[in-house]
C-alpha positions, 0 to 999 in steps of 0.5 A: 500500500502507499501513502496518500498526497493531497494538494492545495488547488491554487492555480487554474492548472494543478496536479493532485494525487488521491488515493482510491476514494479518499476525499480532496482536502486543502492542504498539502499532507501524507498520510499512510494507509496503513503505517505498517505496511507504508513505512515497510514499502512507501511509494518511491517516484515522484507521482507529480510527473507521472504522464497523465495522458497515458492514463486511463480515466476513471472519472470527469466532473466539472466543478466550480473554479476557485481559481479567483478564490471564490465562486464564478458562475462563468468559471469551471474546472473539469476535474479528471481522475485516472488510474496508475500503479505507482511503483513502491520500494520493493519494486511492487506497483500498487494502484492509486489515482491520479487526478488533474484539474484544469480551468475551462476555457473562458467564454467570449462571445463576439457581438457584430455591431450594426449602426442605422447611421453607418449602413454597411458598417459592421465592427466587432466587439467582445463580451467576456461573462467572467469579467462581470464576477470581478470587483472595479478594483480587481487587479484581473480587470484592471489589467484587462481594461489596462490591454483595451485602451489606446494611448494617445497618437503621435501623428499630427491632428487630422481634424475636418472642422476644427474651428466649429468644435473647439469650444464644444457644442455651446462653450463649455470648456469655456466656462470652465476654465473661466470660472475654475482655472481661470486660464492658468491650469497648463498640463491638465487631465480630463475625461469626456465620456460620450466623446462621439468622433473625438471632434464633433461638439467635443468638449475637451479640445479647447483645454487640450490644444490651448492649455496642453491638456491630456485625458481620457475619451471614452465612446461606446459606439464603435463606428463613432469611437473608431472614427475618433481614433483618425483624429490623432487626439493626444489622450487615451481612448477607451471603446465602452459605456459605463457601469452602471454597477460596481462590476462590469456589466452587460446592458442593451445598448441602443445604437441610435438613440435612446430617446425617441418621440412620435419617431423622432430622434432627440437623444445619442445612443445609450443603454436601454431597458424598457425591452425595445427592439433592435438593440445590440448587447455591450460589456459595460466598465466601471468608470472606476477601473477605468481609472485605476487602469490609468494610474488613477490621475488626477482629473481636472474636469470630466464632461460626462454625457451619456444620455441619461446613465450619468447619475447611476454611473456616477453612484458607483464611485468611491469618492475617497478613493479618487481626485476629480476636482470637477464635472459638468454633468448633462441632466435634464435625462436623469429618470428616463432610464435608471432611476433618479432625477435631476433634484435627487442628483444635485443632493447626491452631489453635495454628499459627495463634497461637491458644489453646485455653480447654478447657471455655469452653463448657460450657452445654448441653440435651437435643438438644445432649447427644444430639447430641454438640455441641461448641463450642470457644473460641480466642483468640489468644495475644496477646490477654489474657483478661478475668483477664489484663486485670484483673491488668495493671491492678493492676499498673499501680495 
């Protein structure tokens, strides 16, 4: 008889030896059988290379993976046992069973993406089930985000219009940097989420090109984000929407718009859950990997535009754990998908430590008149506005 090794599965490949039928322990032990006969004739070779492809299998289970350390629904272990004579001191073989567990390949699945507006345009994107039992701050998913964001280009601008959309849709960037930074803040970071092509109506080229600005643009419709790409925009570009939850998750996403009236169009596109046709599905990031896959920065300013997904994805933000100083937020569709509206919203925001400056946006058009479009600025109460800093300095003097 031989004694029996029990080994601790900690990686999505593992050898482990059993004996007949005792059970799988945690820990890493030899016990005899029978201690007469082990310490008489104990077992001589080195079980863990045995060749188990040689071996008869006696049996094949597929069991939850604890490769993550805990139980995902989107992982399996397909669990083999084989039979083997190991040889003992005495020259004698005596049969055992050897088992190998190993980690099922991952599901991936690859959604071909259509756009009424791209006709004949078709992009792919992928959607990985695991990915959405991980935690934002998990190191698996900040290195899978890490691998899904382009660095900013190094080729010159390629801009169609740039003159019309330096100053975003309605000057935004303008009021910004009027009433916080005051035209000094040189070498900042920002965010603009909802970058559409990087250029139309964007919000962050007048702080990229005027003040040297670097940042983040992040666009879920991929025939819009990958347009984005052909302008060389000097920030780091990120295809995905947004969690709405603390992990990834998978929403319906629809193309076109979100909001549409009597057939008429009054939003972009966006997530969607009122069981519509036509939608397609898409892996939503936490905003919060995001930035822990960039170094968590300091961000300056984001522009978040997102058609009606603003206040849930701003929910799941650890505020003590990130620096944004300040947000301009699109409101007037809080309520039209997740719950929550624009009143509820602002109270959230002071909560969280920021404050509101009413009416810093004020720039408008037709369309947005019609639409009812609101955009609210939010700096955080530590942050001195652009009139604070220049009484601070007189102070000073």
């Amino acid at each position: 008889m031989a004694k029996t090794m029990l080994r601790k599965i900690s990686t999505p490949l593992a050898i482990f030896v059993i004996f007949l039928h005792v059970a799988f322990c945690d820990e890493l032990e030899t016990e005899p059988i029978d201690e007469d006969i082990e310490e008489d004739d104990p077992i001589v070779e080195d079980l863990t290379k045995v060749d188990l492809s040689q071996l008869k299998i006696v049996s094949r289970e597929i069991e939850p993976s604890q490769v993550l350390g805990f139980e995902c629904e989107h992982l399996k272990d397909e669990v083999l046992v084989y039979s083997y004579e190991a040889l003992t001191a005495s020259g004698k073989r005596v049969e055992m069973h050897l088992g190998d567990r190993k980690l099922i390949p991952a599901k991936k699945t690859i959604h071909n993406i259509t756009n009424a507006y791209y006709p004949g345009e078709v992009h792919y994107i992928s959607v990985v089930p695991y990915l959405e039992c991980l935690d934002m701050d998990h190191t698996i998913l900040v290195d899978e985000v890490k691998g899904r964001i382009d660095p900013p280009s190094e080729e010159e601008y390629n801009f169609e219009n740039l003159e019309e959309n330096f100053h975003g849709e309605t000057g935004h960037p303008d009021d910004v940097d009027r009433i916080i930074f005051g035209g000094q803040l040189k070498d900042g970071f920002f965010i603009e989420a909802g970058s559409v092509d990087a250029e139309t109506f964007s919000d962050t080229l007048y702080f990229e090109i005027n003040h040297n600005w670097t940042g983040l643009l992040v666009e879920a419709i991929p025939q819009l984000y990958q347009k984005g790409l052909t302008k060389h925009r000097k920030a780091y570009g990120i295809q995905t929407c947004l969690s709405i939850d603390t992990k990834p998750k998978t929403e319906e996403f629809d193309q076109t718009a979100v909001w549409v009236e009597n057939e008429e169009t009054k939003s972009m596109g966006g997530i969607v859950n009122d069981g519509r046709e036509g939608t397609q599905q898409m892996q939503c990031m936490p905003l919060y990997t995001i930035l822990l896959a960039l170094g968590n920065p300091t961000v300056n300013w984001i522009s978040l535009d997102i058609e009606g997904a603003e206040f849930a994805v701003l929910k799941t933000i650890p505020w003590d754990k990130v620096d944004i100083e300040s947000l301009t937020v699109e409101t007037h569709m809080l309520g039209t998908v997740f719950p929550g509206d624009r009143q509820e919203f602002l109270e959230y925001m002071e909560s969280v430590g920021y404050r509101h400056i009413k009416d810093a946006h004020m720039g408008t058009n037709k369309l947005r008149q019609e639409l009812g479009t609101i955009d609210d600025l939010f700096v955080r109460k530590d942050v001195p506005l652009a009139e604070e800093r220049r009484k601070l300095t007189k102070d000073e003097l």
